[in-house]
C-alpha positions in Angstrom: 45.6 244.8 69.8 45.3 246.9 66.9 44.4 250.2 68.6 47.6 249.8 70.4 49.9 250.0 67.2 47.6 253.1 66.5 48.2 254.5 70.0 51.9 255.4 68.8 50.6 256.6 65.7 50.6 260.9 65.3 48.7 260.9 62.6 45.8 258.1 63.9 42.2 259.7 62.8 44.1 262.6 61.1 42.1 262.2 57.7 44.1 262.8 54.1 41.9 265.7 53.2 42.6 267.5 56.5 46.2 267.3 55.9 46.5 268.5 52.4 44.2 271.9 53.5 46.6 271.7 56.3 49.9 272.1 54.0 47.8 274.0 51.5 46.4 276.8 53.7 50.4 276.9 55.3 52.3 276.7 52.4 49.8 277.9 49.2 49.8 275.5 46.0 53.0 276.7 44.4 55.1 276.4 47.3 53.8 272.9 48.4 54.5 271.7 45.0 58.3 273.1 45.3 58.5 271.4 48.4 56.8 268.0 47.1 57.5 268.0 43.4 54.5 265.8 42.3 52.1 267.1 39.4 49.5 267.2 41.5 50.8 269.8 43.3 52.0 271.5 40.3 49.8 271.5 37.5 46.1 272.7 37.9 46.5 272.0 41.7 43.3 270.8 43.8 42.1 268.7 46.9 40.2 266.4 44.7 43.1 265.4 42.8 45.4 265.4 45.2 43.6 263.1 47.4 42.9 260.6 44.4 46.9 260.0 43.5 47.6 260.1 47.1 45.7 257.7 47.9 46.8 255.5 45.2 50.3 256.2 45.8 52.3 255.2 48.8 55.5 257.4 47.8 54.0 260.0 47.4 51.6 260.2 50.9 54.7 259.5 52.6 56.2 262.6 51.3 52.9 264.5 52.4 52.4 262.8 55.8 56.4 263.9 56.5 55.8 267.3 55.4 52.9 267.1 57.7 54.4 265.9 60.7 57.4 268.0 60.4 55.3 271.3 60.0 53.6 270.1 63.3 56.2 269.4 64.7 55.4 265.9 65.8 57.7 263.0 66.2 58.8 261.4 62.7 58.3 257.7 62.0 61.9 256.2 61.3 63.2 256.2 58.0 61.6 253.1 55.7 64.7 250.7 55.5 64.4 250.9 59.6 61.0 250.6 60.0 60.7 248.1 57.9 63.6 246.0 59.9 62.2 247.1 63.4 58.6 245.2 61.9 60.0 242.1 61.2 60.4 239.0 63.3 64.1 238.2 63.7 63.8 235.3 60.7 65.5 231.9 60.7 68.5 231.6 59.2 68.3 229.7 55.6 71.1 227.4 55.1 72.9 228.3 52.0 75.1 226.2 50.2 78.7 227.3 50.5 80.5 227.5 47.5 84.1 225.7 47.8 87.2 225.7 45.4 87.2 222.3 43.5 89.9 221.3 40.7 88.6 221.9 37.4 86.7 219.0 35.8 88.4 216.2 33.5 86.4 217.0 29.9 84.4 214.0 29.5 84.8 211.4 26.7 82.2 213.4 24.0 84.0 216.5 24.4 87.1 217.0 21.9 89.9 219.2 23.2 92.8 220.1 21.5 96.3 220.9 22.1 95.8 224.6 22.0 93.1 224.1 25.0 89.5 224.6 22.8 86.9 222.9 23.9 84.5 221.5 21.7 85.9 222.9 18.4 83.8 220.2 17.0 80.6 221.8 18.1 81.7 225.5 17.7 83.9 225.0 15.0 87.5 226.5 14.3 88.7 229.7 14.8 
């Protein structure tokens, strides 16, 4: 089952490394870091580091998997709010308590209000 989610996949067995020479080799350092703006890109530049934050961060792969694709010219995965709706299971509905108008409630005994409509002055003193 899990080869055939892969199946659809353009970048299945396309490693990280082979995609950043990829860009690099394409685009050079400089202009691959105008086009992704991440220090690793910009700031003493190299495959090493590049491939330790980009593993570590999701964001940023994204960008570099896009840039990939697109360069390619292979099909582009659908944006992440879609993608991440088209992977979930149409979910039950959760009841949730409807909120209704209701008259305002009679202060109880304990609480002191006055003519001119405070509410506990006793607590919160006068103003």
């Amino acid at each position: 089952m899990h080869n055939m989610n892969q199946s659809n996949n353009p970048l299945h067995g396309i490693k990280l490394e082979t995609i950043i020479t990829y860009l690099v080799e394409k685009y050079g350092w400089e202009e691959l870091g105008e086009r992704i703006n991440i220090r690793c890109f910009t700031h003493d530049p190299s495959i090493k580091s590049s491939l330790r934050f980009l593993r570590k961060t999701e964001w940023a792969r994204d960008k570099v998997e896009y840039l990939y694709l697109r360069a390619n010219k292979l099909p582009l995965p659908p944006p992440k709010a879609e993608a991440s709706q088209a992977a979930k299971k149409p979910a039950a509905k959760i009841a949730t308590k409807k909120t209704t108008q209701t008259a305002p409630e009679k202060p109880a005994k304990g609480d002191k209000s006055s003519s001119d409509g405070t509410v506990n002055s006793h607590i919160w003193g006068n103003n």
